[in-house]
N, CA, C and O of each residue as an XYZ file, in Angstrom:
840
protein
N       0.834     -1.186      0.000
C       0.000      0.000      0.000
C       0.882      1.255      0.000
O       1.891      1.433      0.683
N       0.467      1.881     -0.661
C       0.907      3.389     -0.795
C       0.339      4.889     -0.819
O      -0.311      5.287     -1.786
N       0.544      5.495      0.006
C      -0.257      7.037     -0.410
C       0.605      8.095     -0.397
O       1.658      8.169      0.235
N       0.219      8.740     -0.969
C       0.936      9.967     -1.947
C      -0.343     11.356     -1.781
O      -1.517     11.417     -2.144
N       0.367     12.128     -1.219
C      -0.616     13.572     -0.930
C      -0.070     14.723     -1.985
O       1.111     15.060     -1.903
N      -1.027     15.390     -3.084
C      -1.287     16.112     -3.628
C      -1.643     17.530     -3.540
O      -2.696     17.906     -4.056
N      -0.902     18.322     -2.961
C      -1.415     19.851     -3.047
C      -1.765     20.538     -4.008
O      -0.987     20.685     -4.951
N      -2.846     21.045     -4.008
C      -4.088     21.413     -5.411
C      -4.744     22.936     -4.994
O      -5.479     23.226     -4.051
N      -4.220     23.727     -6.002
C      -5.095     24.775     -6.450
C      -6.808     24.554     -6.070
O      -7.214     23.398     -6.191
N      -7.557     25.340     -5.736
C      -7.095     27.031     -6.002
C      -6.959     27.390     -4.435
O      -6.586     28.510     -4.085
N      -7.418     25.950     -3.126
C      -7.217     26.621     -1.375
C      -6.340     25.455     -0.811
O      -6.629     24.830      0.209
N      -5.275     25.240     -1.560
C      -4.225     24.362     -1.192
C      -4.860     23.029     -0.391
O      -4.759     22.704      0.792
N      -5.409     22.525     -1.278
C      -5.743     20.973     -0.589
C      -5.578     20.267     -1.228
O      -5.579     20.231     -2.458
N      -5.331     19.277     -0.164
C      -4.586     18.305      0.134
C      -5.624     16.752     -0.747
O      -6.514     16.150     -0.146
N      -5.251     16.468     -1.994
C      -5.655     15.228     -2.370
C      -4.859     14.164     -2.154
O      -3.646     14.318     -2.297
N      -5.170     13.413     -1.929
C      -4.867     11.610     -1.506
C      -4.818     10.458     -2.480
O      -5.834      9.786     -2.660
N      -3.558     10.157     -3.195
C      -3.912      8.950     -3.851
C      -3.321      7.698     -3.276
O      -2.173      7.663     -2.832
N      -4.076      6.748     -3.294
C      -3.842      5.775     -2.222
C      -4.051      4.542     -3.118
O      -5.181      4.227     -3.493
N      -2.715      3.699     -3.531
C      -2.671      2.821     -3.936
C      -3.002      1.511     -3.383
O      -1.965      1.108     -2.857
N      -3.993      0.584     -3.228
C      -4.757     -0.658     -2.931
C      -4.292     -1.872     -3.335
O      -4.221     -2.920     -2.693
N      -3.929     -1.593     -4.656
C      -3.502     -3.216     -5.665
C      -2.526     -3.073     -6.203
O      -2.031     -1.954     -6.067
N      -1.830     -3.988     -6.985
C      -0.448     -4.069     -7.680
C      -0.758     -3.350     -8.827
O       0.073     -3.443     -9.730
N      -2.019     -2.457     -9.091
C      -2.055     -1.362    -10.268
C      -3.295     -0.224     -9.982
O      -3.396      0.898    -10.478
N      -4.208     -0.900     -9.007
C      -4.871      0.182     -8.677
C      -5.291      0.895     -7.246
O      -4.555      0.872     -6.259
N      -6.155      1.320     -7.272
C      -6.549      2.453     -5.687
C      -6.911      3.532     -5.925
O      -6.527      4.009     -6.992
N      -7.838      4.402     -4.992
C      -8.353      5.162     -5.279
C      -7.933      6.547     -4.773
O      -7.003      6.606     -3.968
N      -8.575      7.714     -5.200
C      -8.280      8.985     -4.817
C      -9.291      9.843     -3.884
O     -10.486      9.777     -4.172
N      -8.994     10.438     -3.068
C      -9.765     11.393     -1.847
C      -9.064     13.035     -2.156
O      -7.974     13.577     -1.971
N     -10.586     13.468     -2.809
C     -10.909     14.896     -2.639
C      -9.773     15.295     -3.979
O      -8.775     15.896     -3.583
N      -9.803     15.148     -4.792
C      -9.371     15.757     -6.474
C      -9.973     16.908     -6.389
O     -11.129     17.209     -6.685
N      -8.828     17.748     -5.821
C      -9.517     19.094     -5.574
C      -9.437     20.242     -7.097
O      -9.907     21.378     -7.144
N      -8.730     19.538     -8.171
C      -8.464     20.391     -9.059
C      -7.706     19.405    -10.038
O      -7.417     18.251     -9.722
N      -7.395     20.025    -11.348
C      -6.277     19.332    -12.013
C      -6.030     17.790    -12.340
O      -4.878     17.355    -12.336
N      -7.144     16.947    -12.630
C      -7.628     16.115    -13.101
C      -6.194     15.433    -13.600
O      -5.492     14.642    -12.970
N      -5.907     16.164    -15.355
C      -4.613     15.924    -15.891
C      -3.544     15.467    -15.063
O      -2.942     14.430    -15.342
N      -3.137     16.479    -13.612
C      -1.902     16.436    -12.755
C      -2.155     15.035    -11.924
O      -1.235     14.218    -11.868
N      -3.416     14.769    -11.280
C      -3.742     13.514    -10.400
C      -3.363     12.360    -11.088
O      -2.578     11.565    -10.572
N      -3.923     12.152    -12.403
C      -4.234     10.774    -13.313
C      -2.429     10.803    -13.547
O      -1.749      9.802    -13.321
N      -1.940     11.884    -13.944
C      -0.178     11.516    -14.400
C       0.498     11.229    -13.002
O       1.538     10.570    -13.010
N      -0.030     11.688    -11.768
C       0.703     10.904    -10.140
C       0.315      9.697    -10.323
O       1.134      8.815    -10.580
N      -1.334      9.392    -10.196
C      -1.682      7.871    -10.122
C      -0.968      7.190    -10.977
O      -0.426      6.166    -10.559
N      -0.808      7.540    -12.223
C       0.339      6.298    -13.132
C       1.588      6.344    -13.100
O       2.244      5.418    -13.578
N       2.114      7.311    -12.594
C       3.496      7.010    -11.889
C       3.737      6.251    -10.717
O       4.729      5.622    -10.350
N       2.694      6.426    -10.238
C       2.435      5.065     -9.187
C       2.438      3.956     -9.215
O       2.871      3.025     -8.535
N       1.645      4.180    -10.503
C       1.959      2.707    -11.277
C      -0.084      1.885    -10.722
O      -0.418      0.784    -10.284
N      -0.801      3.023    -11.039
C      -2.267      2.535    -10.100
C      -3.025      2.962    -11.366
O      -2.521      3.348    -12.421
N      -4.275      2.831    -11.084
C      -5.370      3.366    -12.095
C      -6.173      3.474    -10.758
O      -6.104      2.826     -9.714
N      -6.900      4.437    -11.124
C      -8.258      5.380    -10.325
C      -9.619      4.445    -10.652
O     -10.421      4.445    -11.587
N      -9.497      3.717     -9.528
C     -10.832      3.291     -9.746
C     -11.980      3.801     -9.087
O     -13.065      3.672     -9.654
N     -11.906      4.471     -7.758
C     -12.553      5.097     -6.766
C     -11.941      6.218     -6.910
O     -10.780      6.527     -7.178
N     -13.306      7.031     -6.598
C     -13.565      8.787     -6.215
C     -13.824      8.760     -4.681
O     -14.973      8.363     -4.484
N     -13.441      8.923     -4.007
C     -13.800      8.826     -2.094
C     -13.860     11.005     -1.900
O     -12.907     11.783     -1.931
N     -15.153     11.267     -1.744
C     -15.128     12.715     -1.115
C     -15.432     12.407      0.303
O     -16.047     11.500      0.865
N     -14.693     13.634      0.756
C     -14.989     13.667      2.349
C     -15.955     14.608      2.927
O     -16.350     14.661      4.092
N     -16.383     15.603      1.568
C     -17.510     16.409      1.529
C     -17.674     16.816      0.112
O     -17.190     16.391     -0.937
N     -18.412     17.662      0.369
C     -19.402     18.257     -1.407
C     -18.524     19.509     -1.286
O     -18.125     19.274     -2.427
N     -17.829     20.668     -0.942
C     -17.162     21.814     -1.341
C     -16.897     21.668     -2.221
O     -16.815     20.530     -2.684
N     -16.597     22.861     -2.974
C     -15.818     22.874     -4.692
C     -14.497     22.915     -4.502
O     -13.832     23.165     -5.507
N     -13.894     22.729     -3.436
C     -12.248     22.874     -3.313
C     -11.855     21.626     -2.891
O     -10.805     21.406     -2.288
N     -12.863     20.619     -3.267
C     -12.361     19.032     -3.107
C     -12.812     18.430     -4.056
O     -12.473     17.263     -4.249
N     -13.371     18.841     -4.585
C     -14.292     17.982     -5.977
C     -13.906     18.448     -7.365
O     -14.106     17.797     -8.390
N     -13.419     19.465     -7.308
C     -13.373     20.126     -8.762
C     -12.906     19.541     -9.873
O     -13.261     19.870    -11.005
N     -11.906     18.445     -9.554
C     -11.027     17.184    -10.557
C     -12.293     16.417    -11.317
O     -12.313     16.248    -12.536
N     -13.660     15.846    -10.145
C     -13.940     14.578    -10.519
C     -14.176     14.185    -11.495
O     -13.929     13.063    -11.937
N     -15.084     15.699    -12.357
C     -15.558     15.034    -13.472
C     -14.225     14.637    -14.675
O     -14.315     13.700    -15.469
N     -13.293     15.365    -14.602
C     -11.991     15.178    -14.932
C     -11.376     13.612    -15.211
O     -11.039     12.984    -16.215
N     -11.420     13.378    -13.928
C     -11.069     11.268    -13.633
C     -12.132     11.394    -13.936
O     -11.993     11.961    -15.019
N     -13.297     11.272    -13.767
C     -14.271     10.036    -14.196
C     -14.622      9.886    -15.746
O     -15.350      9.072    -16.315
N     -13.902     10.890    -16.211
C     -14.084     10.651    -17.625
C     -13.608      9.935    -18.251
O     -14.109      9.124    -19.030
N     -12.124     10.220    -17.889
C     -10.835      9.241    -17.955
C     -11.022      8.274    -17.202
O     -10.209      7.621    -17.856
N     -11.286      7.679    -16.553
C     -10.551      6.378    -15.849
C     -12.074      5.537    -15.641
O     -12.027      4.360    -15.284
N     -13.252      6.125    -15.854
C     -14.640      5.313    -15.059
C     -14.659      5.372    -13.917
O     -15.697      4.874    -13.480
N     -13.725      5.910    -12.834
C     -13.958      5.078    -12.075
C     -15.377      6.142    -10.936
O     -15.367      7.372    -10.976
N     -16.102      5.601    -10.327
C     -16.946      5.741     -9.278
C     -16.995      6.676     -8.369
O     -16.127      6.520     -7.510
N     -17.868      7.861     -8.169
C     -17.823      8.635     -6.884
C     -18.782      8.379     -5.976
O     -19.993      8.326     -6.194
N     -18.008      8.160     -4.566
C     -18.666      8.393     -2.828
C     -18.524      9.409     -2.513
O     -17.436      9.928     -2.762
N     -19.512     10.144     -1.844
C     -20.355     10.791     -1.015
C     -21.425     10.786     -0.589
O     -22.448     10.449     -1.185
N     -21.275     11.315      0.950
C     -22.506     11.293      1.638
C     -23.571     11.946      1.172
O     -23.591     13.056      0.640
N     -24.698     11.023      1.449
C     -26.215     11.415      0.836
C     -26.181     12.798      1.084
O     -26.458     13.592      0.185
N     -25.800     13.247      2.462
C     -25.894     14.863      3.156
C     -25.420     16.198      2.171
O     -25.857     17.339      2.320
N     -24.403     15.768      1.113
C     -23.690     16.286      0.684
C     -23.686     16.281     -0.456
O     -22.904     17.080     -0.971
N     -24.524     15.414     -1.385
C     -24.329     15.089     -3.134
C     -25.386     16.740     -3.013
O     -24.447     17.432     -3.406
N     -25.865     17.179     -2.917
C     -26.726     18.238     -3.257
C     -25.702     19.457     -4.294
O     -25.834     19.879     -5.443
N     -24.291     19.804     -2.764
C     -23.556     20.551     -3.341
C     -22.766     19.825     -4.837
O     -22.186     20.630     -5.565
N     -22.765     18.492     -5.209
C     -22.142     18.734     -6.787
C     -23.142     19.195     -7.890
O     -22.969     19.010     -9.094
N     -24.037     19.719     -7.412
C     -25.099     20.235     -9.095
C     -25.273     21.787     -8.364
O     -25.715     22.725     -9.027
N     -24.821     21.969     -6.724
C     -25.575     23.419     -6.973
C     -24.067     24.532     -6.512
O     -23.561     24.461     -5.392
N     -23.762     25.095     -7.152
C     -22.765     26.189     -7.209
C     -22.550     27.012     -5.809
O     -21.431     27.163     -5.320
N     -23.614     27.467     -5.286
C     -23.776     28.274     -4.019
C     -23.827     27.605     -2.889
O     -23.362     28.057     -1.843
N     -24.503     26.250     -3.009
C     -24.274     25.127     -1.944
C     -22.478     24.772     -1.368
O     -21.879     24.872     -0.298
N     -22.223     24.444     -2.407
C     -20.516     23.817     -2.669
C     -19.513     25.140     -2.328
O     -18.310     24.906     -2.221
N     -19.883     26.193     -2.199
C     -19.158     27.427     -1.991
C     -18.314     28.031     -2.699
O     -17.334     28.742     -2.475
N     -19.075     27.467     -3.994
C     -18.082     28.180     -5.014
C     -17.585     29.710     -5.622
O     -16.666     30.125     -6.327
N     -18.898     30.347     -4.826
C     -18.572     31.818     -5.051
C     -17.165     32.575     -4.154
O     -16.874     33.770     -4.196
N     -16.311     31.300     -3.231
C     -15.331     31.804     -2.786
C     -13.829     32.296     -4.338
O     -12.930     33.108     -4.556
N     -14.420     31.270     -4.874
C     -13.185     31.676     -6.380
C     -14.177     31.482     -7.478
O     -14.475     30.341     -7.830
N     -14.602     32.331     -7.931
C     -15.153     32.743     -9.219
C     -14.301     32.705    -10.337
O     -14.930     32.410    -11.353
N     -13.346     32.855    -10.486
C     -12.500     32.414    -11.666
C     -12.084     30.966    -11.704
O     -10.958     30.650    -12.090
N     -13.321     29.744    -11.155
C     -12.776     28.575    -11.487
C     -14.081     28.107    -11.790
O     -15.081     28.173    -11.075
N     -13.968     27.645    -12.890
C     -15.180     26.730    -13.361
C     -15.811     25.688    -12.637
O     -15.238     24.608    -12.495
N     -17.048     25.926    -12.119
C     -18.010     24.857    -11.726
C     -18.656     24.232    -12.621
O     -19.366     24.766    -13.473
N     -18.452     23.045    -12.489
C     -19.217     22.039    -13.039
C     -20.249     20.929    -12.135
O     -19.737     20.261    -11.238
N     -21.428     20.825    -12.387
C     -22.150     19.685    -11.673
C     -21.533     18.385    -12.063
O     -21.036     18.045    -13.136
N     -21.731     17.519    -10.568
C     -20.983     16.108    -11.012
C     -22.389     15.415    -10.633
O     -23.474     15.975    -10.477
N     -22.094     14.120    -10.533
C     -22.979     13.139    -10.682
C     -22.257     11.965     -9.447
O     -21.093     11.571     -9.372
N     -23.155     11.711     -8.793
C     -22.706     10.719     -7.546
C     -22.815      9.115     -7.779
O     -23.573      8.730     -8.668
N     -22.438      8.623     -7.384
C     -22.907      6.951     -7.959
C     -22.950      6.251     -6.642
O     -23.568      5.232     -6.332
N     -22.415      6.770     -6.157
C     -22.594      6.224     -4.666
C     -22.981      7.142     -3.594
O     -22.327      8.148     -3.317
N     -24.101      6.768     -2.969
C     -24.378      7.992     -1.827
C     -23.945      7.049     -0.492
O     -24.337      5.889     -0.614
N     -23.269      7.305      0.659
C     -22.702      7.172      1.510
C     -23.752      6.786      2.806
O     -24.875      6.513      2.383
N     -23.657      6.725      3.934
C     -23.937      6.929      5.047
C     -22.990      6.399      6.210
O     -21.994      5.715      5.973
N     -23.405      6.792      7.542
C     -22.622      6.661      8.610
C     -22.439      4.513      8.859
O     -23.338      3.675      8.929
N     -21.082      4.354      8.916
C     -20.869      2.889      8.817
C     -20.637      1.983      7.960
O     -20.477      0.766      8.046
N     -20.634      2.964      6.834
C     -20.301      2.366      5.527
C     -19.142      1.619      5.299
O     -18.211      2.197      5.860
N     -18.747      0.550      4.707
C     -17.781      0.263      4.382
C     -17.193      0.581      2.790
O     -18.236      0.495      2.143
N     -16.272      0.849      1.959
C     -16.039      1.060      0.710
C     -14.229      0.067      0.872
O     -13.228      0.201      1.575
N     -14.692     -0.918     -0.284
C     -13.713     -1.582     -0.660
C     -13.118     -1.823     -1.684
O     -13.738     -2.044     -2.724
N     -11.721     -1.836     -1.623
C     -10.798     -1.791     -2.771
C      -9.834     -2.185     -3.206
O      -8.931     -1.354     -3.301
N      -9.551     -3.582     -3.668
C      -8.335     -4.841     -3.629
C      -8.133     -5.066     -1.973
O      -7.218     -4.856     -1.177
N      -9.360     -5.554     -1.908
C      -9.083     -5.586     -0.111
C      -9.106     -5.423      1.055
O      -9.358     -6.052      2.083
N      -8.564     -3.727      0.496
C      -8.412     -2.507      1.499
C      -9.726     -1.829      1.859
O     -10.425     -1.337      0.973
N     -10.210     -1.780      3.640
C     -11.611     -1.125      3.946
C     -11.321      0.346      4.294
O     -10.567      0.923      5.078
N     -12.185      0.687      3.433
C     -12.394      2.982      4.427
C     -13.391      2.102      4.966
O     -14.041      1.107      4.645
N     -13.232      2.892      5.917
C     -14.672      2.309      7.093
C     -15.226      4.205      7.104
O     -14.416      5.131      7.081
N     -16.287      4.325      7.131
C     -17.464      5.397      6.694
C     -17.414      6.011      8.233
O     -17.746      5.229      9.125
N     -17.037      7.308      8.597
C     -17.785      7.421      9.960
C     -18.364      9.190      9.366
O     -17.866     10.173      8.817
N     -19.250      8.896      9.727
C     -20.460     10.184      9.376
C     -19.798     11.647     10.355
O     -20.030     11.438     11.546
N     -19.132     12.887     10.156
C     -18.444     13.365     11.141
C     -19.313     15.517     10.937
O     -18.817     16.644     10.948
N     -20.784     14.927     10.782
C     -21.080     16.534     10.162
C     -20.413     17.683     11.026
O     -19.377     17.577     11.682
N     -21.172     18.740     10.899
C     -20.651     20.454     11.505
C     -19.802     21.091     10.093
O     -20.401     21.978      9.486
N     -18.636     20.725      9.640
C     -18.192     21.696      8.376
C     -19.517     21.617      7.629
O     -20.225     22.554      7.263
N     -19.677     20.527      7.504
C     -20.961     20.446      6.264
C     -21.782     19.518      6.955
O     -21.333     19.183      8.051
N     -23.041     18.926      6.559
C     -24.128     18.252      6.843
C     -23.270     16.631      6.264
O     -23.336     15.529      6.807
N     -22.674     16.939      5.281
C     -22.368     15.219      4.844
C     -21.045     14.880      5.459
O     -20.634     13.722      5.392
N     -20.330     15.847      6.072
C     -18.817     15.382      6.030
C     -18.670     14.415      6.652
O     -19.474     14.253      7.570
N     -17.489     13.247      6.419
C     -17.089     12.191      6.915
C     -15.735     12.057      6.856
O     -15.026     12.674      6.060
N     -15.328     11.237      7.705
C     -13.817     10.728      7.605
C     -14.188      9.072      7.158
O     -15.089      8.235      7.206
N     -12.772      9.288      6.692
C     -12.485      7.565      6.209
C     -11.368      7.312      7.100
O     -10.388      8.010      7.361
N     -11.863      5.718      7.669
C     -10.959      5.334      8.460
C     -10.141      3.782      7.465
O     -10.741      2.896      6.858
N      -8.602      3.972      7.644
C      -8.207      2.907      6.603
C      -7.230      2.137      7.556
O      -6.490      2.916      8.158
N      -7.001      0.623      7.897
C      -6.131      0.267      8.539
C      -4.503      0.362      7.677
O      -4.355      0.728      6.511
N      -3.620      0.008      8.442
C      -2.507      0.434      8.085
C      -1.741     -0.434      8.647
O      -1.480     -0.183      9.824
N      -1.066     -1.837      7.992
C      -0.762     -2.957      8.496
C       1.083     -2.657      9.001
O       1.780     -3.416      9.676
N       1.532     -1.117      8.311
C       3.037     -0.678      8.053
C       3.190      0.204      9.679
O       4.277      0.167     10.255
N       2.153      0.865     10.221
C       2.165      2.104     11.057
C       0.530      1.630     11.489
O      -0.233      0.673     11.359
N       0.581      3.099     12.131
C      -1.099      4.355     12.724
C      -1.648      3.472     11.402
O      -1.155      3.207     10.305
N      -2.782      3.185     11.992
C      -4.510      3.379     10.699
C      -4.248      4.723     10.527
O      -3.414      5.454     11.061
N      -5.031      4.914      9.758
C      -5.305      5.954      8.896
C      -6.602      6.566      8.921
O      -7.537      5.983      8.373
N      -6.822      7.974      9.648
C      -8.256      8.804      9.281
C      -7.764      9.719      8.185
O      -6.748     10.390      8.365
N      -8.547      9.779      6.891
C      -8.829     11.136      5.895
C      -9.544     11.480      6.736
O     -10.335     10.758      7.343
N      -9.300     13.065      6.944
C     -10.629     13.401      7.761
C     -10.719     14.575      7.145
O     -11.233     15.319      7.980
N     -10.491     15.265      6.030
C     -11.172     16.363      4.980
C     -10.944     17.725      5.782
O      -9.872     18.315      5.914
N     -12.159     18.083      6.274
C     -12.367     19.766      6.714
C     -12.971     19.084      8.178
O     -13.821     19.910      8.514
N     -12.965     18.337      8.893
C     -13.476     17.901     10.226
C     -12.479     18.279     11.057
O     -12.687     19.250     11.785
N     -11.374     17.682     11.105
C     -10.259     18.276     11.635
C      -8.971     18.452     11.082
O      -8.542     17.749     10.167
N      -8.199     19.583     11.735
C      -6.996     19.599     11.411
C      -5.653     19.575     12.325
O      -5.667     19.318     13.528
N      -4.701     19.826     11.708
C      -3.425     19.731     13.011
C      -3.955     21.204     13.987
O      -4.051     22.253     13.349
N      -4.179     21.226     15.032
C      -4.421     22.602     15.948
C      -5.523     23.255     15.378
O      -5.460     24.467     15.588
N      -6.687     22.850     14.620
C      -7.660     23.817     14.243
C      -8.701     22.424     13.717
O      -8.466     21.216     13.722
N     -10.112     23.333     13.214
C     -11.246     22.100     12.570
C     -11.622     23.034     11.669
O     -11.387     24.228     11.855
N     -12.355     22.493     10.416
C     -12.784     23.333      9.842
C     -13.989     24.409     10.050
O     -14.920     24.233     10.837
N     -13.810     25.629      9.160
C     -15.408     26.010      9.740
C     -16.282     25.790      9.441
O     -16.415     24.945      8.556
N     -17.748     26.637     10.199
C     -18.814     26.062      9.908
C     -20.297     26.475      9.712
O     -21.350     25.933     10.049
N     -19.948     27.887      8.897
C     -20.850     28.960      8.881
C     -20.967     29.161      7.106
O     -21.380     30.158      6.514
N     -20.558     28.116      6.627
C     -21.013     27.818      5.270
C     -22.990     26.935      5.157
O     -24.017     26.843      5.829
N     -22.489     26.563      3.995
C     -23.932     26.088      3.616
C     -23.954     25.024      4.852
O     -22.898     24.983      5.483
N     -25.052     24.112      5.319
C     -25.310     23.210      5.990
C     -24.228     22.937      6.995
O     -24.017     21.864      7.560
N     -23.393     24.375      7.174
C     -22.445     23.893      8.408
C     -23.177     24.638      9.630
O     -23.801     25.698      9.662
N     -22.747     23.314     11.024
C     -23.452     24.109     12.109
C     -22.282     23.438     13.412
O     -21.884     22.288     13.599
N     -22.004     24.682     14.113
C     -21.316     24.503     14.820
C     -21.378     23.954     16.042
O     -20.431     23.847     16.821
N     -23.047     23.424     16.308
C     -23.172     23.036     17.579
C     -23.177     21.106     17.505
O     -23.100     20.205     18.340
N     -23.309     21.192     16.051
C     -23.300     19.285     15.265
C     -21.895     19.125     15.372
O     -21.474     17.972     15.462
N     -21.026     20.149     15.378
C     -19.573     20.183     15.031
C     -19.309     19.736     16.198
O     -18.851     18.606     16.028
N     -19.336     19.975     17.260
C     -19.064     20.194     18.917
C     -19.267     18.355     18.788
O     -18.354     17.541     18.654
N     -20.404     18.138     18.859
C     -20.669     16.513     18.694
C     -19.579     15.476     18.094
O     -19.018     14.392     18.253
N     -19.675     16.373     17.465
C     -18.607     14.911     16.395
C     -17.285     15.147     16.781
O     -16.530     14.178     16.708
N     -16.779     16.331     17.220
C     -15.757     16.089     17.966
C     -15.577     15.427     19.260
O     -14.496     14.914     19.548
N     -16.531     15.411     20.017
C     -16.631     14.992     20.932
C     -16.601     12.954     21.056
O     -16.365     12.085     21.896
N     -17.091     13.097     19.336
C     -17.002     11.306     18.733
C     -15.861     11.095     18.461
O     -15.610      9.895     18.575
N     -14.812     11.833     18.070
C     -13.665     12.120     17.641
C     -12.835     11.756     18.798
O     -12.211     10.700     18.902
N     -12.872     12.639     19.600
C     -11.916     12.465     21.314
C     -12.368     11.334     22.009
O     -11.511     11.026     22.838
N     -13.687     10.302     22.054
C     -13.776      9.624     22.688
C     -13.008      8.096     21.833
O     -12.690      7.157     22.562
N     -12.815      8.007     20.574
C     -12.382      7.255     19.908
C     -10.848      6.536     20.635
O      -9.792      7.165     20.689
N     -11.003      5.314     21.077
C      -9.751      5.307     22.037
C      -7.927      4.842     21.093
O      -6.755      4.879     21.468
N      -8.539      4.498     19.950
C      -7.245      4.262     19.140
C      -6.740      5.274     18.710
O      -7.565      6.122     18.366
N      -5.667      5.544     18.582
C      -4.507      6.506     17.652
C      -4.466      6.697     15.903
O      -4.678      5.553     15.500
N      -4.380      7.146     15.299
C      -4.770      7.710     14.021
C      -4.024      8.383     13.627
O      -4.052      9.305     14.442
N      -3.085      8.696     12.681
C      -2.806      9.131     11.598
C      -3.722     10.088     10.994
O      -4.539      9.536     10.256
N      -3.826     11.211     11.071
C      -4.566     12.138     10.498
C      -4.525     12.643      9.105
O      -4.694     13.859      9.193
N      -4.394     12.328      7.942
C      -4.194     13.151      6.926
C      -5.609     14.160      6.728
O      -6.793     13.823      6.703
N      -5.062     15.351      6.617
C      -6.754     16.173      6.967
C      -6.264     16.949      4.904
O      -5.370     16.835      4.065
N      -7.602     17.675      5.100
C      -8.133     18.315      4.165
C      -7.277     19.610      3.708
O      -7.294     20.137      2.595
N      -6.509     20.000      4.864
C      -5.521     21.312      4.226
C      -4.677     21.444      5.723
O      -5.017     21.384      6.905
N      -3.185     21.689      4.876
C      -1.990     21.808      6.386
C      -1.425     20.386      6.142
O      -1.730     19.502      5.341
N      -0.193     20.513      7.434
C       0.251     18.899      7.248
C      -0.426     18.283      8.415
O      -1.148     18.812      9.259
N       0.076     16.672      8.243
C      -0.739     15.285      8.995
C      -0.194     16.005     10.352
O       0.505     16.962     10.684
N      -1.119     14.710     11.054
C      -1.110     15.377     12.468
C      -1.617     13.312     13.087
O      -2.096     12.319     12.539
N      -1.191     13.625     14.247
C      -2.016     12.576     14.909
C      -3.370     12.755     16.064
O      -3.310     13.696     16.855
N      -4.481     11.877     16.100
C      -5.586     11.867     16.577
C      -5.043     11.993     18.380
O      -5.510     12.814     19.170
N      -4.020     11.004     18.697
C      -3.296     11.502     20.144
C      -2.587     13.021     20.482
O      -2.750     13.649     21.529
N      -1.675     13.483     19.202
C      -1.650     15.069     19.399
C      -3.105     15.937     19.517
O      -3.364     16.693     20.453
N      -3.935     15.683     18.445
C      -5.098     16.982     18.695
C      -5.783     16.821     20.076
O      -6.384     17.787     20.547
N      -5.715     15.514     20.821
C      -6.557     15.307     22.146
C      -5.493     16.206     23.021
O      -5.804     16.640     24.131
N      -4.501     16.391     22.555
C      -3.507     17.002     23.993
C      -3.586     18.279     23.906
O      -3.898     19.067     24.798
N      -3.045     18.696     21.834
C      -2.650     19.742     21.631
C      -3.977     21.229     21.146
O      -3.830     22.449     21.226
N      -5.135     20.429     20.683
C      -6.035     21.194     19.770
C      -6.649     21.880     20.610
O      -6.787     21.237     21.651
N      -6.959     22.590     20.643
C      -7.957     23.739     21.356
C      -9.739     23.688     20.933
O     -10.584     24.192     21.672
N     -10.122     22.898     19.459
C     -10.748     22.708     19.888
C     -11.390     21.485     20.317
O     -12.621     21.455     20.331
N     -10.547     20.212     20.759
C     -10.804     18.974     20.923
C     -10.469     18.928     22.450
O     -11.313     18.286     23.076
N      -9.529     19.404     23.156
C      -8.599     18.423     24.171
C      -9.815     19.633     25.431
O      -9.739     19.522     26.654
């Protein structure tokens, strides 16, 4: 197994390609630049078979229709959240107006407990709203190190995302952190923007978890 993190135009986030099989695995949050992802994934030596979002924003999605043209392969997201790929003002795209929105199309709608599998390898689904109504982390074991949480805009190293966008509410936020800190295993954090962090640092270090 392999993953490889992608910094992407146009609010520096952080995409994930995460190799599964001896040629493929999937990608989390193609925030842009379609062309740039698909030429990492095959230097990898993978093909994109999975789309994994960790929410509907336009600063994580903007690639998909990009891969899915190219490669077929499949997008997850939470039911909470497919709304923002067809509606522009939902997804928050009026933060950069000089980037083309496009509506995508979901093939998979998500929910809390989900499993999504891939040569093997389980994201285990945990439903984590407050940034947005759909957001989730993917939890991935990690037979080398830490499992692995993607955890998008839920949390970050010393900060969480905010939550005064579309369907964000800060008092759902409070909750799921609170699901977050009671979680008794250690984690590997790769989050949504900034560098990794661990789930034992933010309980000590975060201000708004510990």
């Amino acid at each position: 197994m392999e993953i490889k993190a992608l910094v992407l135009p146009p609010l520096g986030t952080n995409c994930y390609l995460v190799k599964t099989g001896d040629n493929s695995g999937v990608v989390i949050d193609p925030a842009d630049m379609a062309d740039e992802i698909i030429a990492a994934a095959e230097k990898m030596g993978m093909k994109i078979e999975k789309i994994l979002l960790t929410h509907g924003h336009f600063d994580h999605t903007g690639a998909v229709n990009g891969i899915k043209d190219k490669t077929g392969a499949k997008v997850y997201i939470h039911e909470s959240d497919a709304c923002m790929l067809t509606d522009s003002d939902k997804a928050l795209a009026y933060f950069c107006p000089s980037m083309l929105f496009e509506a995508k199309e979901a093939d998979v709608l998500l929910k809390d407990g989900d499993t999504i599998t891939q040569d093997g390898v389980d994201f285990r689904v945990m439903h984590t709203p407050g940034h947005s109504a759909g957001s989730v982390c993917f939890f991935m074991d990690n037979p080398e190190g830490l499992d692995v949480m993607f955890s998008g805009d839920t949390i970050f190293k010393d900060s969480i995302g905010r939550s005064d966008g579309y369907s964000g509410d800060y008092i759902v936020q409070k909750s799921t952190l609170e699901k977050l800190k009671a979680l008794e295993n250690d984690y590997l954090i790769l989050s949504g923007h900034g560098e990794s962090t661990t789930l034992k640092t933010e309980k000590m270090f975060n201000p708004f978890i510990n």
